[in-house]
C-alpha positions in Angstrom: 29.5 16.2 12.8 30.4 12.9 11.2 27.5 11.0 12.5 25.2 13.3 10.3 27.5 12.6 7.6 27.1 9.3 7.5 23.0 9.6 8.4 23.1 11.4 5.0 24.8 8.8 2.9 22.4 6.3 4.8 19.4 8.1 3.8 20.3 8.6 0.6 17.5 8.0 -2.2 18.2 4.5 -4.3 19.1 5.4 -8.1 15.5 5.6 -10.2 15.0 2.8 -12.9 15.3 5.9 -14.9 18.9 6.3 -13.6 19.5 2.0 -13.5 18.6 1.8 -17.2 21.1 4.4 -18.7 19.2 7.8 -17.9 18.0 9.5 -21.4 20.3 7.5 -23.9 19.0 3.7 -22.3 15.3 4.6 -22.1 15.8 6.0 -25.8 17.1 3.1 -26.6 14.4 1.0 -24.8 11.7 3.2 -26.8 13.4 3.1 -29.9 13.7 -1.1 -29.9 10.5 -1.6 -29.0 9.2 0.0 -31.4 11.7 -1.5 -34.2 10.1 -5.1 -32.8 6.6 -3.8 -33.4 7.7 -3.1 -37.1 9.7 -6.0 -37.7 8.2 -8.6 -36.6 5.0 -10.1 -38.0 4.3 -11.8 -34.9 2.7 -8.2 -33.8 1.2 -6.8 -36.7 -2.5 -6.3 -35.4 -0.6 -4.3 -32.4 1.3 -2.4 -35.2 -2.0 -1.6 -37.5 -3.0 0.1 -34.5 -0.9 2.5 -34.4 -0.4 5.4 -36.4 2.1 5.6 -39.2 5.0 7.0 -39.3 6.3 6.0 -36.1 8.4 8.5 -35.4 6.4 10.7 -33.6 4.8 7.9 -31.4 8.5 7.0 -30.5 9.5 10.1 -29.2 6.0 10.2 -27.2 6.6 7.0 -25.5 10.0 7.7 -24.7 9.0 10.8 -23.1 6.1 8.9 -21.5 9.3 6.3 -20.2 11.3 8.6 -18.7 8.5 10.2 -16.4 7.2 6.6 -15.7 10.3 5.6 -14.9 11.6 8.2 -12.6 13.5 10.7 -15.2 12.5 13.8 -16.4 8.7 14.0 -16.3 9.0 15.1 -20.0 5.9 13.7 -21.3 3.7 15.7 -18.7 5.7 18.9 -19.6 4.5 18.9 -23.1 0.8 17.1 -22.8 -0.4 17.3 -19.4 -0.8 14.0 -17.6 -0.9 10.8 -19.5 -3.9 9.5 -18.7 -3.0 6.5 -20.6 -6.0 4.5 -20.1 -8.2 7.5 -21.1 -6.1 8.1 -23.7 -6.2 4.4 -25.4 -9.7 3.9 -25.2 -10.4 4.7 -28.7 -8.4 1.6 -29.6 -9.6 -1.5 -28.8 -6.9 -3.3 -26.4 -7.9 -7.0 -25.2 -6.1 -9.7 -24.1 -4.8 -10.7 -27.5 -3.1 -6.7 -28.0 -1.6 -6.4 -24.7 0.2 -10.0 -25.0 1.7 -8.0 -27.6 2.5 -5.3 -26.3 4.3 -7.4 -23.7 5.6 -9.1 -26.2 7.4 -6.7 -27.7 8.4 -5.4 -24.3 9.5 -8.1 -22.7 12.4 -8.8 -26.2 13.7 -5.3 -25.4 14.1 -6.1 -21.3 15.7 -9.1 -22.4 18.0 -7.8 -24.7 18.6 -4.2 -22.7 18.4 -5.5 -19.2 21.4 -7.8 -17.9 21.0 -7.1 -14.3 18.3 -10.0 -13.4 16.6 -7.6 -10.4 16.0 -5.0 -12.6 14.7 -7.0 -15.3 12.4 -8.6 -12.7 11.2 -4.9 -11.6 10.5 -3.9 -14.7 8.6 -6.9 -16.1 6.7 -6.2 -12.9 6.0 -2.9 -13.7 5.7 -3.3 -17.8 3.4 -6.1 -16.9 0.7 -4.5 -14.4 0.9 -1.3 -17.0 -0.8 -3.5 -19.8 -3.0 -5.2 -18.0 -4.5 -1.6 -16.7 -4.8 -1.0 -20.7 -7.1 -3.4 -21.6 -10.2 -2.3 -22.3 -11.9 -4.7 -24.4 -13.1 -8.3 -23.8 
């Protein structure tokens, strides 16, 4: 009886970066700051012009796209189907230049959000391979 107890806590599914960065209120927040970056600072404006203005419904998109992606709710396929986010970005041109960025703009919100150094690492990893998939243009 107690060995299958302790199988149980053995086998017992690590916590989701979705869960590691805070649940719903931390990848909010991640959304949220990275796109107050993209509007602040003019080291990004070509990545900001391609976006549609206001913001606030492409937040709320990509934080629903996050907490999927990350291993939350899958709230983004709930409302629009799968993200297809390569099919989906292909009307915008995205070459090197847009998703240095991107990553950019990412990679300020990991370092101010993310104070475990594994995490941060895993998620750079993940951030990173996510907009090189993007580009679409030379």
């Amino acid at each position: 009886m107690f060995s299958f107890l302790k199988r149980s806590k053995r086998s017992a599914e690590p916590p989701t970066l979705y869960q590691q960065m805070g649940g719903e209120a931390g990848v909010r927040a991640m959304a949220e700051r990275f796109y107050d970056i993209m509007e602040s600072d003019p080291k990004v404006s070509a990545l900001l012009a391609l976006h549609p203005q206001p913001l606030g419904p492409i937040r709320e998109k990509f934080y629903e796209f996050l907490s999927g992606w990350l291993g939350g709710p899958p709230l983004f396929e709930q409302k629009y189907g799968h993200p297809r986010l390569r099919a989906r970005h292909l009307p915008f041109k995205i070459d090197i230049k847009m998703r240095d960025q991107w990553l950019y703009c990412m990679y300020q919100v990991l370092d101010e959000q993310v104070s475990d150094p594994l995490l941060k690492m895993q998620l750079r990893q993940r951030f990173t391979a996510l907009a090189h998939h993007m580009i679409n243009s030379d």
